[in-house]
N, C-alpha and C positions, 0 to 999 in steps of 0.2 A: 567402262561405260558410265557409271555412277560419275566419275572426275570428271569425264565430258560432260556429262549432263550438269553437274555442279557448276562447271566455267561459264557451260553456255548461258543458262538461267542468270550466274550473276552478271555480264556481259550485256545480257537482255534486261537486267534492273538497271544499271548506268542508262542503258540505254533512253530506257524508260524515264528517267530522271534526268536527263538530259546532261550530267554531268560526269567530270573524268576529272583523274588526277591531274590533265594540264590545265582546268579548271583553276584547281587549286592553287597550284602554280602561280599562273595569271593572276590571280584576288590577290596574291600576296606581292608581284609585281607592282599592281595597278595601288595597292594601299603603300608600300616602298615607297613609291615616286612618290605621292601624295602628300605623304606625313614627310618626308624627306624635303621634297623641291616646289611642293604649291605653293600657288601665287593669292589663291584665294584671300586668306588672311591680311594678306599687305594691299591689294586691290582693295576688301572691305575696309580698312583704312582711308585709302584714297577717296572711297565713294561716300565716306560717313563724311568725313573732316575736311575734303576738299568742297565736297558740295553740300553735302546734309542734308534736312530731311527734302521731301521730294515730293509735296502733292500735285498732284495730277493738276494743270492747267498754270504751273508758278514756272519760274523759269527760272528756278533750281531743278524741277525735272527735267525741263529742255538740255539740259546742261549733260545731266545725267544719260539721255539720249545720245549725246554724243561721245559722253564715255564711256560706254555699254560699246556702243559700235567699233570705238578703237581697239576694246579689248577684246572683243569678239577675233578680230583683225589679227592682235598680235599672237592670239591663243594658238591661230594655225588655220581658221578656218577659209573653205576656199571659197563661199560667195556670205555677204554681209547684205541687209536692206532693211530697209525700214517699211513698216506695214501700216500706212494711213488709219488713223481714229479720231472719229469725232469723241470728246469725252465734254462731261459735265465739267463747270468751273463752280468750283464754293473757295470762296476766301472769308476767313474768321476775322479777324481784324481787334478792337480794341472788346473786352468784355471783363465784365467784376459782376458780382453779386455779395450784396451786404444780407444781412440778417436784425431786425430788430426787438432786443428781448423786452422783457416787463419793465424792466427799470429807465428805458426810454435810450439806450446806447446803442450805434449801429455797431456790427463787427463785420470785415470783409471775410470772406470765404473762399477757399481756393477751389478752382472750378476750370471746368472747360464747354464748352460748349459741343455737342452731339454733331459729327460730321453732316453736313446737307439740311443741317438746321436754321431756321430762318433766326433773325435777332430780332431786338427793340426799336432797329432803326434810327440807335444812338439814342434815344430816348427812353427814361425809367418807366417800367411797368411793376406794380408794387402790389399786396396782395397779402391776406394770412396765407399760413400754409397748414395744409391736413395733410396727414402720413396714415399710407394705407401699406401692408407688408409685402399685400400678394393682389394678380389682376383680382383673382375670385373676391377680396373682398371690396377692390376700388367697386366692382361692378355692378357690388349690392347697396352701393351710396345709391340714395335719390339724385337727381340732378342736382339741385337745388342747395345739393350739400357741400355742390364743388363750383357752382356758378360764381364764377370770378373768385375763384381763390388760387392758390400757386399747390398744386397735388407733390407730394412727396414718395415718392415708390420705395421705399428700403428694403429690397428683395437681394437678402444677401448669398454671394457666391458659394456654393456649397462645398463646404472643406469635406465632405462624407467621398463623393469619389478619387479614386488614387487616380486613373484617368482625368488629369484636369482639363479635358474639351469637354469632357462629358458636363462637368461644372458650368462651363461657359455657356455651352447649349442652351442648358436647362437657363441661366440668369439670362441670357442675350435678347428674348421676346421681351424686357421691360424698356432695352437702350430702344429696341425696332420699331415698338408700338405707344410710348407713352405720351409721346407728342398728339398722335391723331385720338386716342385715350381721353385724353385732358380736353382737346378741342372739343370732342361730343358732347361733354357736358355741360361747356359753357368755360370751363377753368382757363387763368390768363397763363401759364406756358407750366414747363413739369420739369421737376429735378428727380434726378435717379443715382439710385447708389451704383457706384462705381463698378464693371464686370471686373472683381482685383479679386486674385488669391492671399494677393500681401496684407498686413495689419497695419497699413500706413496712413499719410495723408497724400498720397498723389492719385488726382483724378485720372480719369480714363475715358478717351474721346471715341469716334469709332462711328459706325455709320448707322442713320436713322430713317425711318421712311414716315410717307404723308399718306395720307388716302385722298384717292381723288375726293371732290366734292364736302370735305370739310377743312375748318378753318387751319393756318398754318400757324401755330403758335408755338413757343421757344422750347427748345430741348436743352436742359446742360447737367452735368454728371459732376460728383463729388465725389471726395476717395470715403475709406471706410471709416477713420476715423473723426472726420466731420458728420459721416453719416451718423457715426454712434453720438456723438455729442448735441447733434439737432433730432434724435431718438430721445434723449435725456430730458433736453428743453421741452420740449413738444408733451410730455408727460406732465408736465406741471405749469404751462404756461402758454398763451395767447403768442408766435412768431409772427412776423411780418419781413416777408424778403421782398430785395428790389431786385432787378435784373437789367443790366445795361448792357445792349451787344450789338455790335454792328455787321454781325455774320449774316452771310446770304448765299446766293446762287447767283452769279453772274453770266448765264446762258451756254452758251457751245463756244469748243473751239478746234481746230483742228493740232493733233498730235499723234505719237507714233511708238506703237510697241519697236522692239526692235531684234530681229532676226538671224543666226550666223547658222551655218551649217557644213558637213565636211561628207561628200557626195559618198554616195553606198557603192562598193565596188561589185556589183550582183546585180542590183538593183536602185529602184530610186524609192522603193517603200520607207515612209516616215518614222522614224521615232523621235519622240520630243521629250527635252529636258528642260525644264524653268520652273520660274519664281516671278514674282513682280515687281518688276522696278521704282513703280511711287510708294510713299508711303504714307503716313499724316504728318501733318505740320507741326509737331511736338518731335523732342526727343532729333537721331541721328537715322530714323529707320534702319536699325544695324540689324537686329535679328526678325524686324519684318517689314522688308523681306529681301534689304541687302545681304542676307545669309545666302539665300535660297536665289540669288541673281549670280555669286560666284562662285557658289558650288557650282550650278552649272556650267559657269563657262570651264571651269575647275575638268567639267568632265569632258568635255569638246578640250581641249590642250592636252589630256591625257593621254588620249586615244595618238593624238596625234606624235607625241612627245615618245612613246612605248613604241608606236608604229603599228599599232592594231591595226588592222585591215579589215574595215566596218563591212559587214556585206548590206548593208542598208543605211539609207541617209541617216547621220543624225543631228538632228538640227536642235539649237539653244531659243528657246524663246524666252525675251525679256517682257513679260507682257504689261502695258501701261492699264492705270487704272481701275484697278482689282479694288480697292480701296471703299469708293464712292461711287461703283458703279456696275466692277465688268465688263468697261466696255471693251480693252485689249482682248478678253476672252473670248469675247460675243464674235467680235470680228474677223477672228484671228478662224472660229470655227465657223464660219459662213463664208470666208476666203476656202477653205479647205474643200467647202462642198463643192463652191462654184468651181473653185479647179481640179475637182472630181480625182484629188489626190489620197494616194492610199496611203492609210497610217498604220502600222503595226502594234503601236504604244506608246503612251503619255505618261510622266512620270513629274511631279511637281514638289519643292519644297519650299514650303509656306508657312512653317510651322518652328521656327526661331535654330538658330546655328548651335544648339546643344547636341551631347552623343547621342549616334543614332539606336535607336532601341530597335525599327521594328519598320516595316514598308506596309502598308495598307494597301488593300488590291480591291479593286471596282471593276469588275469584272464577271464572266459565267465562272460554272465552277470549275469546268475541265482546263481552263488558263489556270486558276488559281490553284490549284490542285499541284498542276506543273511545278508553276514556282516554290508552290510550299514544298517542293521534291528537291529543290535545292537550298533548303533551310542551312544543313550543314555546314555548306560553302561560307556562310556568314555567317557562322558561330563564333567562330574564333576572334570578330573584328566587334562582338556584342551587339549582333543585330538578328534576334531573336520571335519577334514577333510576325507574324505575316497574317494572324488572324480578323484583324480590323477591315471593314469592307466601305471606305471611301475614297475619295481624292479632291484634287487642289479644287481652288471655286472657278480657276481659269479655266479648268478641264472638263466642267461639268459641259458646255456646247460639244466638246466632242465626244465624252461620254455618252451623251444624248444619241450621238449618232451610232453607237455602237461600237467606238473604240474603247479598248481596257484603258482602265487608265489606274494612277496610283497615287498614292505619297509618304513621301519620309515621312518618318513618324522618330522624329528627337524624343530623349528623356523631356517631358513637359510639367515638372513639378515651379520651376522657375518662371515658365515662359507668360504666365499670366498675373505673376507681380509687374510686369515690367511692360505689357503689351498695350500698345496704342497711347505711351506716357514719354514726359520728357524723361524718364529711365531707359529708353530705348535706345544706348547710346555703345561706340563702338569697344569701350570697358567694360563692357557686361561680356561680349566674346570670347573664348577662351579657343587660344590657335589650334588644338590638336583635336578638341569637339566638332570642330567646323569642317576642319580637312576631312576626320574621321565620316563625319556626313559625306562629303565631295565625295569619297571613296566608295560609301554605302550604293551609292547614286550611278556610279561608274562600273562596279561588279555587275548592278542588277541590267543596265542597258549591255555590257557584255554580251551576257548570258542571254539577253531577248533578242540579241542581234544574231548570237551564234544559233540560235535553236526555234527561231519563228520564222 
C-alpha cells in the first residue's frame, strides 16, 4: 500500500508540474535541431549586412518588411500578413557639436543626437555649459542660472548592480526627461551622458520625450569618456559648446509589423513569439532587436521542422517601431481586442542575442508558479532564472489586457556597452548564444502549448 501510495503521490507531482520525462526528451530534441541546423545566425547575417540598421519610416525598414515576410514563408508557416501602422518618422541627418575651451580652440565631439529630438535647423546654437550630476540637483538651480545656457547631465550608469537593466533603469529618466528639463528653464538644448556600461568613447542614442506645452530644444548624448574629460574642463574653466543638427520629426506614415503563424491543431488560442524589427540608425541593429526577430522565427521552423503538433496557434510577430514609439505594439494589441481573439501567452526577446540566463514572467502567481515547476527542464541548457517579473515593451498592450506575458532574459553584462551604438553590429553575435536563446524560447512555448 505504502508503494502505491508512493507512485501515486509522485505521478500526481509530474502531474502538478506539468512535466514528464518525454519533456525532457523534447527540450533536448528541440535544442539538437537548433544548435545543430538553425537558420537564425545566417538570417541575422542577411538582415544586418544586406540591409542594416532599420528605423522605423527609412526604407531600409521597408526592406526589412519584406524580408521578415519571406522568411516567415520559407520557415513553414501556413498564413504570412502584414498588420497596417501608422508610425512616427524622425530622421537625424547631418549633426557635430564643438566645444570651446579658455584658450580660444574649438574641438569637435563625438555625439549623437537623442532619438525624436528636434535639431538646430542646420543653424549653430551656442551657449556656456553647467554640469549638474543628478535631476535633484539641476532642480535646486534658480532659473536664471540655466537661462540660455547648454545644461550638462553627467549621471553616470551604475556599475553597482550585477543586473545591468536595473542600471539602465535607474540612468534612462535623464536620456527621457532632459530635453523638456532644460526647456523649463529657459536653457538652449541639453547634453547627457551616455546610458553605457562600457569605459569608452562611443555615444549612445535612443529615445526622448517632450512635454506638451513647453519649448522643444535639442537633446544629444556623449559616450563616457568625453563625458569625463568635459567633467575635468568644467572644473576649472568657463566651456562654450555649439550644436549643429538637422534632426527632426517628419510627421506619419503608413507601415507594417509583420505576422507569420502555423494554425493550432485543438484550437485557434494565440501564442505569440517576437522581437522588433526596426532598430536606430546607428550600428547593424544585430542584437537589438535583429536577435530577438530570428530567434523567433527560429522557433516557428522548429516546431515545424520536429513536426510538433501545436495544439494552439502560434504566431511570430515582428513588431515595427518599438524603438520611437510603440506603435507595432499599440496596434498589434487593439487588433487583438477588436477581433476579440484569445491569447494564451506572449513571450518577447528584446533584450540582445547573448546565452540565455533566465525568462521573466508578467503574470498572476498561480501561472508563474507553474512555470517555475518546470525550472528543471532548463537547467541543463543554463536557463536558470524565472524569478524576474516583466516583459518585452511590445507586450505591455496585451499585458494590459490580461495576458501573461514574458521575456528572455540573455546574460546582460555586454548588452549595454554596445546598446543603441554604432557597436551594434552583426560581430558582436556569437552563433551558439543566439541559437541557445532560439531554443530557450521554443522549450518554454512547448510546454505552454502542451499544458494551458
Amino acid at each position: 500500500m505504502k508503494k502505491i501510495l508512493g507512485t501515486t503521490l509522485l505521478l500526481l507531482g509530474v502531474a502538478v508540474l506539468g512535466q514528464t520525462k518525454e519533456d525532457s526528451v523534447q527540450f533536448n530534441r528541440i535544442s539538437t535541431e537548433i544548435l545543430n541546423n538553425g537558420k537564425g545566425y545566417n538570417e541575422l547575417r542577411e538582415l544586418t549586412k544586406n540591409i542594416g540598421h532599420r528605423l522605423s519610416g527609412s526604407e531600409a525598414y521597408e526592406k526589412s518588411v519584406k524580408w521578415a515576410a519571406q522568411k516567415l514563408k520559407d520557415a513553414g508557416a501556413d498564413k504570412v500578413w502584414l498588420q497596417e501602422v501608422m508610425i512616427p518618422v524622425w530622421e537625424r541627418g547631418k549633426e557635430s557639436l564643438h566645444i570651446k575651451t579658455a584658450n580660444g580652440s574649438w574641438k569637435n565631439l563625438k555625439m549623437l543626437s537623442l532619438g525624436n529630438s528636434e535639431g538646430t535647423g542646420g543653424k549653430d546654437i551656442s551657449g556656456e555649459i553647467i554640469m549638474v550630476k543628478s535631476i535633484e540637483e539641476y532642480n535646486a538651480l534658480p532659473a536664471e542660472k540655466v537661462k540660455d545656457k547648454i545644461v550638462f547631465f553627467n549621471y553616470p550608469f551604475s556599475q553597482s548592480f550585477i543586473e545591468t537593466f536595473k542600471g539602465y533603469s535607474d540612468a534612462a529618466k535623464y536620456r527621457v526627461t532632459a530635453a523638456a528639463l532644460t526647456a523649463k528653464k529657459g536653457g538652449k538644448f541639453a547634453i547627457i551622458r551616455s546610458l553605457s556600461s562600457a569605459f569608452d568613447d562611443v555615444p549612445h542614442t535612443g529615445a526622448m520625450r517632450y512635454e506638451d506645452n513647453v519649448s522643444k530644444v535639442p537633446a544629444v548624448a556623449v559616450g563616457n569618456t568625453t563625458a569625463d574629460e568635459l567633467e575635468t574642463l568644467l572644473k576649472n574653466q568657463k566651456i562654450t559648446a555649439k550644436l549643429n543638427s538637422n534632426c527632426g520629426m517628419k510627421g506619419e506614415k503608413l507601415s507594417h509589423s509583420v505576422i507569420g503563424e502555423i494554425t493550432g491543431k485543438k484550437d485557434q488560442s494565440v501564442i505569440v513569439v517576437g522581437g522588433h524589427l526596426d532598430s536606430w540608425d546607428v550600428g547593424e541593429g544585430a542584437h537589438d532587436d535583429g536577435a530577438g526577430i530570428v530567434q523567433s522565427i527560429e522557433v516557428l521552423r522548429t516546431f515545424k521542422k520536429l513536426g510538433i503538433q501545436n495544439n494552439h496557434t502560434i504566431r511570430v510577430v515582428c513588431f515595427a517601431n518599438e524603438e520611437n514609439g510603440v506603435k507595432g505594439g499599440v496596434q498589434y494589441g487593439k487588433a487583438v481586442k477588436e477581433n476579440n481573439e484569445k491569447h494564451l501567452f506572449a513571450i518577447e526577446s528584446d533584450a540582445g542575442g547573448f546565452a540565455p540566463r533566465g525568462i521573466a514572467l508578467d503574470m498572476d502567481d498561480t501561472k508563474r508558479n507553474q512555470i517555475k515547476g518546470w525550472s528543471k527542464l532548463f537547467l541543463p541548457y543554463g536557463v536558470y532564472n524565472f524569478n524576474e517579473r516583466f516583459s518585452g515593451t511590445d507586450l505591455y498592450p496585451l499585458h494590459d489586457m490580461g495576458i501573461p506575458a514574458a521575456e528572455l532574459m540573455p546574460d546582460s553584462q555586454r548588452y549595454f556597452d554596445i546598446h543603441h551604438t554604432e557597436e551594434d553590429t552583426f560581430e558582436k553575435v556569437n552563433r551558439r548564444e543566439l541559437l541557445l536563446g532560439a531554443a530557450a524560447m521554443t522549450q518554454m512555448i512547448y510546454m505552454i502549448d502542451k499544458n494551458w
